[in-house]
C-alpha positions in Angstrom: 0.0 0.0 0.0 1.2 3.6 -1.3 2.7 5.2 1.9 -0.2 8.2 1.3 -2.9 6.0 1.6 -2.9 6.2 5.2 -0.7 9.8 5.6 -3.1 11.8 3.3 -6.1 10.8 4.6 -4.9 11.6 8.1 -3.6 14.6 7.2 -5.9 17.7 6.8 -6.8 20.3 3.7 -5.1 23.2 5.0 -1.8 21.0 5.7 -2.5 19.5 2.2 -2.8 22.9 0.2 0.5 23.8 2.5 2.6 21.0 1.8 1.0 21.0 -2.2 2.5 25.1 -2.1 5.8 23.6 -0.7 5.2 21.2 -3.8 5.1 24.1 -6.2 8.6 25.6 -4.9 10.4 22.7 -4.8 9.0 21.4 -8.1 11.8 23.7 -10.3 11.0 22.6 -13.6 6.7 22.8 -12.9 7.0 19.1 -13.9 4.8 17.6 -11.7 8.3 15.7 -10.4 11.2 16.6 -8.0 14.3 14.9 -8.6 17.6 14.0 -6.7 19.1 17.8 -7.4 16.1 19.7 -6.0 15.0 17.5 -3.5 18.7 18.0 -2.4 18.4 21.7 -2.1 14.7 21.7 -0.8 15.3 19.1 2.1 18.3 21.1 3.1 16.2 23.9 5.0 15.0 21.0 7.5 18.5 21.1 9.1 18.2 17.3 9.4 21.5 15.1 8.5 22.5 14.0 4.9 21.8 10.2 6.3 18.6 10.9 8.1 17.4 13.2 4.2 18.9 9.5 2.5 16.2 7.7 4.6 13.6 9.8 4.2 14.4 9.7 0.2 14.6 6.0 0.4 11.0 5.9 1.7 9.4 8.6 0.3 10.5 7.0 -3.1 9.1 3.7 -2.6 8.2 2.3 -6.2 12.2 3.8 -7.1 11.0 6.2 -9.7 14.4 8.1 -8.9 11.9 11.0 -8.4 9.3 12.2 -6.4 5.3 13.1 -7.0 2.9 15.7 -4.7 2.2 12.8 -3.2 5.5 11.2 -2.5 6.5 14.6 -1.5 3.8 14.7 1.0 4.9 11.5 2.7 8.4 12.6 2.6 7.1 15.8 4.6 6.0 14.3 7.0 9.1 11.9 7.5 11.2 15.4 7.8 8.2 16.2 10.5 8.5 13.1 12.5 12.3 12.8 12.4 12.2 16.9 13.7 10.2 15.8 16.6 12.6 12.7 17.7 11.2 9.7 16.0 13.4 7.2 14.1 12.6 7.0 10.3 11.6 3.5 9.6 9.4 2.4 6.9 6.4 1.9 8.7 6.6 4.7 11.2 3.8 6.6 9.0 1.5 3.8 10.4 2.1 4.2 13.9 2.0 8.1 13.8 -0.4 10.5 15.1 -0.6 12.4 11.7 -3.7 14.0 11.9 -2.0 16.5 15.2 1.6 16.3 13.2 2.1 19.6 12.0 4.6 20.4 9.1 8.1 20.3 9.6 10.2 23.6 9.8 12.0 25.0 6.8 14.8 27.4 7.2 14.2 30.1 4.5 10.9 28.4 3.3 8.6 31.5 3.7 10.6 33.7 2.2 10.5 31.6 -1.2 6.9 31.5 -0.5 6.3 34.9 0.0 7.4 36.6 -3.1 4.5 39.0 -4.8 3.9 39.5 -8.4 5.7 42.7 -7.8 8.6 41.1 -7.3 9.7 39.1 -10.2 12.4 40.4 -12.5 10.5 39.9 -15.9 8.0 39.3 -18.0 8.3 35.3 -18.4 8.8 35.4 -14.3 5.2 36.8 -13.4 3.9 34.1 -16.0 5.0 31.7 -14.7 4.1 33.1 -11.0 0.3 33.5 -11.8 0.5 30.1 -14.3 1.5 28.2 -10.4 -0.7 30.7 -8.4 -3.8 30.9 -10.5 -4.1 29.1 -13.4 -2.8 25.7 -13.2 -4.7 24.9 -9.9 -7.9 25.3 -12.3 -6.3 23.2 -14.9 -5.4 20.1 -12.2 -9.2 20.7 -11.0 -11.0 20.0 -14.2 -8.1 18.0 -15.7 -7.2 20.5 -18.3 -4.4 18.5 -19.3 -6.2 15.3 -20.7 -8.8 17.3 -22.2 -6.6 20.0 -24.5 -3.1 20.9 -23.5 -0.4 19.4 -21.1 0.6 21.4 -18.3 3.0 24.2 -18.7 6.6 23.5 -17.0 9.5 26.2 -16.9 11.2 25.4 -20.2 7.6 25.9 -22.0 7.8 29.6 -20.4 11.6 30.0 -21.9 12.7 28.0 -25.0 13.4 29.5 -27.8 10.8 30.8 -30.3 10.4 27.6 -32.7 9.4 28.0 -36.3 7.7 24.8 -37.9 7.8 24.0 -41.6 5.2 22.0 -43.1 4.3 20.8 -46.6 4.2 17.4 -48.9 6.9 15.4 -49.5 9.6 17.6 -51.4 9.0 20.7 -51.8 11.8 21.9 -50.3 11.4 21.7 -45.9 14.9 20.6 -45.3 16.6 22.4 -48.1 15.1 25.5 -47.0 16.6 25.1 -43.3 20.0 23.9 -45.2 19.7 27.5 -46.9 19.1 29.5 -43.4 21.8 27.9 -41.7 24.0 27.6 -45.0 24.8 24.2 -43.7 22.8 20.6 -42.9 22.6 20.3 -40.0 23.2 16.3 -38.3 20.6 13.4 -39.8 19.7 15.7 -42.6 18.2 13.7 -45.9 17.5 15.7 -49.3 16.0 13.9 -52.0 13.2 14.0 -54.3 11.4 10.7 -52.5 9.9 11.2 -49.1 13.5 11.4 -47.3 12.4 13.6 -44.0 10.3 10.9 -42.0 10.5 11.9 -38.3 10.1 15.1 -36.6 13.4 16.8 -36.2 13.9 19.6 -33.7 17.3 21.8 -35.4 18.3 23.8 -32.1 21.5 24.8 -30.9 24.0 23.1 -29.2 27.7 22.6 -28.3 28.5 20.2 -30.2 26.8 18.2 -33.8 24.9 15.4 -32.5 21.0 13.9 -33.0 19.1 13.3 -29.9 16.7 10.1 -30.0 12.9 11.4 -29.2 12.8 8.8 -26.0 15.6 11.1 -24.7 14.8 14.5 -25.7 11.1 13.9 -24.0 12.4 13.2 -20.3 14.4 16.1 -20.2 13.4 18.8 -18.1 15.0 21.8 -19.8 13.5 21.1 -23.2 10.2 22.0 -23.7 8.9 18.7 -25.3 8.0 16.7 -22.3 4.0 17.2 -23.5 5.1 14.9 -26.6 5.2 11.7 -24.6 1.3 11.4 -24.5 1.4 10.3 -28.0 3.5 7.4 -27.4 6.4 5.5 -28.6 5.4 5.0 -32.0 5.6 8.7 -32.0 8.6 9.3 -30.3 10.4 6.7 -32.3 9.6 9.3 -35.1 10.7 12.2 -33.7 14.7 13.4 -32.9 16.8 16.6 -32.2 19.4 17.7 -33.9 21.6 19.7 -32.2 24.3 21.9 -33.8 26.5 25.9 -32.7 24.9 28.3 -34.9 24.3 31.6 -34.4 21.1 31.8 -35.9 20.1 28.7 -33.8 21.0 30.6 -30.5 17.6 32.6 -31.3 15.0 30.2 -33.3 14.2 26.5 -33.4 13.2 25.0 -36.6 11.2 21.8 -36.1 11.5 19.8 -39.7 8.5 17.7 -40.6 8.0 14.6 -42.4 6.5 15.1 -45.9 2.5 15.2 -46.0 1.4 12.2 -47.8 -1.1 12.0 -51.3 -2.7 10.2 -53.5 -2.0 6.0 -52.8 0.5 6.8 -49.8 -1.6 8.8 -47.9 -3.7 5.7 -47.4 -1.1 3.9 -45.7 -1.9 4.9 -42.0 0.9 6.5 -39.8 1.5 4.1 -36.7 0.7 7.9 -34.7 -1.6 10.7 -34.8 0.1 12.8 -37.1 -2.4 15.4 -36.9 -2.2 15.7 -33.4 1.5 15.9 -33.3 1.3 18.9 -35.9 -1.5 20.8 -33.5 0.7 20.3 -30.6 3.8 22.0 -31.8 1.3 24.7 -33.8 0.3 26.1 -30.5 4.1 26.0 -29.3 5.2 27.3 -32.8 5.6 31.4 -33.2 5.9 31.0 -37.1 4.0 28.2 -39.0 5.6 27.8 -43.0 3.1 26.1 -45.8 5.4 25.1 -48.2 4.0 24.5 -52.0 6.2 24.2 -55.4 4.4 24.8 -58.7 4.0 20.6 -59.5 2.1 20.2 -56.0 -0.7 22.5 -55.6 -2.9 19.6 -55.0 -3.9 19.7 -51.3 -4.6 15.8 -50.4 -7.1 14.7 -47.6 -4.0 14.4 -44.8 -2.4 17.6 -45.8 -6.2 19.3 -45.5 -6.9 17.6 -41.9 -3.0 19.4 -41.0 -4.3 22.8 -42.2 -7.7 22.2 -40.5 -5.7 21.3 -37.3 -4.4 24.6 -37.0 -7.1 26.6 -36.6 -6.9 29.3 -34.1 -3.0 29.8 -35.0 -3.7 31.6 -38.7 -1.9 34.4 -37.4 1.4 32.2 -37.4 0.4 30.5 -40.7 2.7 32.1 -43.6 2.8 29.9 -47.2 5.6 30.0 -49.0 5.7 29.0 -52.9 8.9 27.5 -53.0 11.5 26.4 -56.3 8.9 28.8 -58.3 12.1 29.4 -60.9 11.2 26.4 -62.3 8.2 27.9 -64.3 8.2 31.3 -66.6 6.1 34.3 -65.8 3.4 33.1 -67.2 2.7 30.0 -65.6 3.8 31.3 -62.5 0.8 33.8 -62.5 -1.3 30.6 -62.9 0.0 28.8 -60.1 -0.2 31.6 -58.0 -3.9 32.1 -58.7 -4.2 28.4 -58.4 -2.7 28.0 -55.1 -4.6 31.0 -53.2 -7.9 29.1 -54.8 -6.3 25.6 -53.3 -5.8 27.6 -49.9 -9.0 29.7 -49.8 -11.4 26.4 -49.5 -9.5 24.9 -46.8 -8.9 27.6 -44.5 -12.3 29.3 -44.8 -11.1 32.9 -44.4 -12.4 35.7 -46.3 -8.8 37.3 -46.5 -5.9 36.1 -49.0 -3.0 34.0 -47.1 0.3 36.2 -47.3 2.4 33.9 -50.6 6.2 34.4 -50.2 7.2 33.5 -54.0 11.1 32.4 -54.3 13.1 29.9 -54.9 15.0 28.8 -51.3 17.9 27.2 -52.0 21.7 27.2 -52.0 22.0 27.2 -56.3 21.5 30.6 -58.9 17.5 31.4 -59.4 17.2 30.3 -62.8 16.6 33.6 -65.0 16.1 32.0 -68.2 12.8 31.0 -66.9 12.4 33.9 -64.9 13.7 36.5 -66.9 15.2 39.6 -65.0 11.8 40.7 -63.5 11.3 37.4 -62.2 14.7 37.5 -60.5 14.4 40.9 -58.8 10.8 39.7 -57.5 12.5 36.4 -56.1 15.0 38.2 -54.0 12.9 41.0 -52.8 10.5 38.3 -51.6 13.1 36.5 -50.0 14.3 39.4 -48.2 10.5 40.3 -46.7 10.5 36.3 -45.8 14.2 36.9 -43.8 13.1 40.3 -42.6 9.8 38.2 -40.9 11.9 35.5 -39.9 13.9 38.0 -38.2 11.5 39.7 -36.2 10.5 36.8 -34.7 12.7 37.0 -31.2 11.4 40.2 -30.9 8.1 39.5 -31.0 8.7 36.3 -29.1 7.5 37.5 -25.5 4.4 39.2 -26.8 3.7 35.8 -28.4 4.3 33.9 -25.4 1.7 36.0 -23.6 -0.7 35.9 -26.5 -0.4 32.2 -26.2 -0.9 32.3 -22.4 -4.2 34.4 -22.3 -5.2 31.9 -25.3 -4.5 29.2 -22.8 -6.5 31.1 -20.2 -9.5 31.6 -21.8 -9.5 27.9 -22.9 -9.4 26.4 -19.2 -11.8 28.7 -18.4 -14.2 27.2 -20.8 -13.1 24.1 -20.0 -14.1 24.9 -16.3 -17.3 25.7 -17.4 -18.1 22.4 -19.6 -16.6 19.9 -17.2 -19.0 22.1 -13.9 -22.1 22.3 -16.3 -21.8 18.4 -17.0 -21.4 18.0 -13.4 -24.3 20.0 -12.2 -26.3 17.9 -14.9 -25.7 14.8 -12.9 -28.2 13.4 -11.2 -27.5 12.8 -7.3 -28.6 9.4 -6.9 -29.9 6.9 -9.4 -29.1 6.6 -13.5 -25.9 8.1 -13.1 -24.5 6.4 -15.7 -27.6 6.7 -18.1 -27.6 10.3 -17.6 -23.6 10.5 -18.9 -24.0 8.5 -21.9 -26.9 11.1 -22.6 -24.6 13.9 -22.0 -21.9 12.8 -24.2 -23.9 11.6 -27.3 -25.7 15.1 -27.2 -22.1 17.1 -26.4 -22.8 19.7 -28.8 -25.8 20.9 -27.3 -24.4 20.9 -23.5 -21.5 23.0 -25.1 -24.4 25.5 -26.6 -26.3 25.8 -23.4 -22.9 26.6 -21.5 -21.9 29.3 -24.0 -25.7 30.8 -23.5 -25.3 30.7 -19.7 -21.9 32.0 -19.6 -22.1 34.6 -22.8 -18.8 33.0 -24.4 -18.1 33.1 -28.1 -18.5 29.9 -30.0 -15.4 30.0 -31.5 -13.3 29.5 -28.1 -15.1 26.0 -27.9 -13.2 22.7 -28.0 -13.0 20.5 -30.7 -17.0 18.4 -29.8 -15.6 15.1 -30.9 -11.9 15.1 -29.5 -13.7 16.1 -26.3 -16.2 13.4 -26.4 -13.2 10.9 -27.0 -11.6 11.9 -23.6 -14.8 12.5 -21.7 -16.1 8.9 -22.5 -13.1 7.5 -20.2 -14.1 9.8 -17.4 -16.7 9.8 -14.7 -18.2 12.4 -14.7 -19.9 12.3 -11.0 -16.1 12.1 -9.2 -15.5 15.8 -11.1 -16.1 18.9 -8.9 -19.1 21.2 -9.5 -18.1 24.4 -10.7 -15.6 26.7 -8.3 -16.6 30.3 -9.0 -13.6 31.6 -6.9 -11.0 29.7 -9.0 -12.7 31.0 -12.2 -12.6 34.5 -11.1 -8.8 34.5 -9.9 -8.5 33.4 -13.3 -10.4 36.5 -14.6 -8.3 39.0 -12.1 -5.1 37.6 -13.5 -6.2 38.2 -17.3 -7.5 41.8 -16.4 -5.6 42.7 -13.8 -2.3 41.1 -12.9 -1.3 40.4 -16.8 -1.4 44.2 -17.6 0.3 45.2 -15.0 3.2 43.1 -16.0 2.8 44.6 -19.6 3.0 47.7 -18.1 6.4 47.0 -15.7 8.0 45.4 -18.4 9.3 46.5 -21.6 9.8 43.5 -24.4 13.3 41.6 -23.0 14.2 41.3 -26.8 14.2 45.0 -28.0 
């Protein structure tokens, strides 16, 4: 038996919500896991011996995770508490304890990590992820935000690089186009006319050339990718980083994709959800590229269900007509006209999508194709495209908090389905009856909540992604609705958020 099933249980809520604050400081990477390193420096405070803190690690760690979870944590609490007050540290003493009058240890220098106000952090990304802890991820674990839409934020989400994702069939020139940025391959790259790029690659900067398998790169706590392992090791057999000292890399991440399949091959299923993969690292992206070349305008059924997938990030989306020396002026006036009809059905906007024309590659632009006016259109495009690329670390941090209010406004919906469903449950009998209804008529609940609550439709989850995940969920063991969580979420967004806006000028100008 887990060690908290008899600690928690005798332990109250106000010494749970302290110890789960504790949590929150000693968790240094917002994980949801403290390892050796800052349980090391966290322990320390309780002035016990480096044998007595081995003990208490030895126990608190029981299943040998070679890490500890809130719960672990709490156990190993009150181990610290217990050992403070004179009792030996054995593996059973939890059992025999009076837990329910055994207060928390004390922690030299504990309250004044604890005590820190918003208007005392040093930046920008600091007070985000202050009121991320303090106010919005306490929603988020409530309503299980993290199954439902998004995994939870951890420190290196809140300060990686900006990342820019390139996306586009097989060939048309993703890799080649990084190769021309960094005037170099960088390690693991394949160029070919067949479908050579078939993993994720992450190209980010490093000490040294060296590819990172995607089993590795998940785990690690300063790279923002942990979110990645929920879609499994089929996926993350697919996916590396490539790690290489560039300057431009010290500013951007490029994430290179494998090529969108059509025709026969995009039959052949992917053994992972390659649409999901693609929505995941659109939301972390700050710049999405849609590359095209004049022989594949086409846009097949998986590349349509990728564009559809990034709804809500159009703002990032840029497309980008790529090797388009390889046509006169002529026919390149028809595939441009051909391409924004291509786009215009599947992104439903009213507006046409920004086309970067060029030809992005190491080798001459081909002027007897092109012709002279051709060439001087090619670079000047090429140079807006740079310029755009270029602006990117500057506009990073407004980004980042663009992305965060996004986030915001999506648990907060979230709150709102998951306490509507809730309140819709009936207290006694046909529990389970009154679920299935529910789910099958999702689309309606979701109406009635945006009546209720005056929300805009277009903030709403996906309705059948969210009846996937809700049909493995009880709905009865979710809390009804807390109104004062939901409004410390709305004091953050029009409070605390601008007055961070207004402390802090943009880090990156």
């Amino acid at each position: 038996m887990h060690l908290l099933s008899s600690s928690r249980s005798a332990s109250s809520k106000e010494q749970q919500k302290t110890y789960q604050d504790w949590f929150a400081v000693a968790d240094k990477d917002g994980d949801g896991r403290i390892t050796g390193n800052d349980a090391l420096k966290f322990f320390a405070m309780s002035k016990l011996s480096r044998p007595e803190l081995k003990q208490v690690w030895a126990i608190a760690d029981s299943k040998r995770q070679g890490f500890l979870d809130v719960e672990d944590f709490i156990s190993a609490m009150q181990l610290v508490a217990l050992a403070q007050s004179g009792h030996e540290i054995t593996s059973d003493v939890l059992k025999h304890a009076d837990l329910e009058n055994l207060g928390p240890p004390a922690m030299e220098g504990l309250d004044a990590l604890l005590a820190v106000p918003l208007s005392a952090v040093t930046s920008i990304i600091d007070g985000l992820k202050k009121l991320y802890l303090e106010k919005l991820k306490p929603l988020e674990e409530t309503y299980q935000f993290n199954d439902f839409v998004s995994p939870f934020l951890t420190n290196s989400d809140f300060e990686a690089k900006p990342m820019v994702m390139l996306l586009g069939q097989y060939s048309t020139g993703k890799t080649t186009f990084i190769k021309h940025l960094l005037q170099s391959n960088y390690p693991g790259a394949h160029i070919g006319p067949e479908p050579t790029t078939d993993r994720f690659v992450v190209v980010t900067s490093g000490p040294d050339e060296r590819s990172i398998p995607g089993n590795t790169i998940a785990v690690q706590a300063d790279m923002p990718y942990h979110g990645l392992s929920t879609f499994g090791a089929s996926f993350l057999s697919k996916f590396e980083c490539s790690q290489m000292p560039h300057p431009l890399l010290q500013h951007i991440t490029f994430v290179d994709t494998p090529g969108v399949l059509s025709g026969e091959k995009q039959r052949t299923q992917r053994s992972y959800d390659f649409t999901g993969v693609t929505s995941w690292f659109a939301a972390k992206c700050d710049l999405i590229l849609l590359l095209f070349d004049p022989y594949k305008l086409d846009i097949s059924d998986e590349f349509k269900r990728v564009i559809e997938s990034l709804h809500g990030h159009d703002d990032k989306i840029r497309v980008v007509l790529n090797k388009a020396d390889q046509v006169d002026t002529q026919q390149l006036m028809r595939v441009y006209g051909a391409l924004l009809w291509s786009l215009g059905k599947v992104l439903n906007s009213p507006e046409a999508m920004r086309v970067y024309i060029g030809s992005f590659n190491d080798k001459p632009i081909n002027e007897s194709a092109t012709g002279p006016i051709g060439k001087d259109l090619f670079e000047r495009e090429q140079e807006d495209l740079l310029s755009d690329l270029k602006d990117i670390p500057k506009k990073a941090c407004d980004r980042r908090i663009n992305e965060f209010v996004k986030r915001a406004r999506a648990v907060k919906i979230h709150a709102y389905i998951i306490g509507h469903l809730k309140k819709e449950m009936p207290s006694m009998i046909g529990k389970a009856k009154t679920q299935q209804r529910l789910i099958d008529n999702l689309e309606d609940e979701f109406g009635k909540v945006q009546k209720e609550f005056h929300l805009p439709p277009g903030d709403f989850p996906d309705v059948e992604h969210y009846r996937e995940v809700l049909s493995g969920y009880n709905l009865d063991k979710f809390e009804r609705l807390k109104h004062k969580m939901v409004q410390a979420v709305d004091d953050m967004l029009a409070y605390d958020i601008p007055e961070l806006l207004r402390r802090f000028r943009n880090p990156y100008e």
